[in-house]
N, C-alpha and C positions, 0 to 999 in steps of 0.2 A: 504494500500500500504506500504508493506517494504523499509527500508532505502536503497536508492545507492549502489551499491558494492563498494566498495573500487578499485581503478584503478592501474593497475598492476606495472604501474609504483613506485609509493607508496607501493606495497607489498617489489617490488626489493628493496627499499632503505630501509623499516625495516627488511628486512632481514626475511619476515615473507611469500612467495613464496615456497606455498612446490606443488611438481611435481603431487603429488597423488589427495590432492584438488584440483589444480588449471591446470587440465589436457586441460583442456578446452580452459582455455588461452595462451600456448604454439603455438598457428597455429596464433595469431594473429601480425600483422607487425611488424617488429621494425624497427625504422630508428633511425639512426648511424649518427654519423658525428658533429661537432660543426657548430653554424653560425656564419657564417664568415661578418665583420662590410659590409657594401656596400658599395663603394665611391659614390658621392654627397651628402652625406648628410650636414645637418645644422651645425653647430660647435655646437649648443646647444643641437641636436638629435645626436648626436657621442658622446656627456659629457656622458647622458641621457643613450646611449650605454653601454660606460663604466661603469657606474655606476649598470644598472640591470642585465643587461646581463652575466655575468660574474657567478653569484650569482645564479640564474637558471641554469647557464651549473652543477653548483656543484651538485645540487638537483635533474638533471638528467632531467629536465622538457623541459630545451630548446634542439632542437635538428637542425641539419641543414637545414632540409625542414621548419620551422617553420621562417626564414632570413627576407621573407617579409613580416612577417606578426611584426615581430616586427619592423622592419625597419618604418613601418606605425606607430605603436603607440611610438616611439622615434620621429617622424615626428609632430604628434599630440600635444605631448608632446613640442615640439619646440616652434609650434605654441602656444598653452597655454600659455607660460610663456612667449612669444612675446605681446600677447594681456593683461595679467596682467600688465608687464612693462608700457605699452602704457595708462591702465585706468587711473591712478593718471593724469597725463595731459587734458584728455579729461571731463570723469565725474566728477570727485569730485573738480577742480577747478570750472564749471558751473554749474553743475547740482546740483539740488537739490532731494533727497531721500527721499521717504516717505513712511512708513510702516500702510496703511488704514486697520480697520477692522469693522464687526459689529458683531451684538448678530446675531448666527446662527439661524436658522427657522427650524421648521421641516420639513423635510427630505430633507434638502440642506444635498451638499455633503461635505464634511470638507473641502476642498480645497476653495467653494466659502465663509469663514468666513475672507480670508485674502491676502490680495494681496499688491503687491509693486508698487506704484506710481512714476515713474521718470518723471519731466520735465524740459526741459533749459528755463531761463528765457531769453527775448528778449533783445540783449546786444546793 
C-alpha cells in the first residue's frame, strides 16, 4: 500500500498545485469563510479560542463550516484544565499512588505487566 496523497489543501499552501497533475482535484468542495468564536462559551474555551484558532485560519486549515467542531474541542479543552485544577485538592492530599508491576508471563499482553493502584485511606 502506497503513502497518502498529500491533501490539496497542503498542495495550495506550498504552492506546489499544478492544474495538469492535479486535474482531478479541481471538482472537489471548497468552503470559504473564517469561524467565527460562538457566544456561551467558557472564559477558558474562548482563551483556548484565541489562542489556536487564529493560527489555523493562517494555514488555511480552519474554515467556517468547521465552528462547531472546534467550539467542542475549546469546550473539552475547558473542561481538562477544570478537572486538573481540581486534582491537587482531591487526590494527592488523600490518596495514595501506587505504580504495581510483575515479571511478565508468556504470552501476556504488555499492558497486563503494569498497572496503577489508587486508594483513599479511611479518614
Amino acid at each position: 500500500m502506497g503513502r497518502p496523497r498529500k491533501p490539496t489543501s497542503k498542495h495550495l499552501a506550498d504552492g506546489t498545485l499544478h492544474v495538469t497533475r492535479h486535474a482531478s482535484r479541481m471538482r472537489e468542495p471548497k468552503f470559504d469563510g473564517q469561524p467565527v468564536k460562538p457566544k456561551g462559551m467558557s472564559l477558558e474555551a474562548q482563551r483556548h479560542w484565541d489562542e489556536v484558532v487564529p493560527s489555523l485560519e493562517e494555514k488555511g486549515v480552519a474554515k467556517g463550516i468547521d465552528a462547531s467542531a472546534l467550539r467542542a474541542m475549546c469546550e473539552a479543552w475547558a473542561e481538562y484544565q477544570t478537572a486538573l485544577r481540581m486534582m491537587p485538592k482531591t487526590l494527592e492530599d488523600k490518596a495514595h499512588i501506587a505504580v504495581c508491576g510483575r515479571r511478565p508471563r508468556r504470552g501476556d499482553h504488555p499492558s497486563r505487566s503494569t498497572w496503577t493502584r489508587i486508594w483513599i485511606p479511611n479518614s
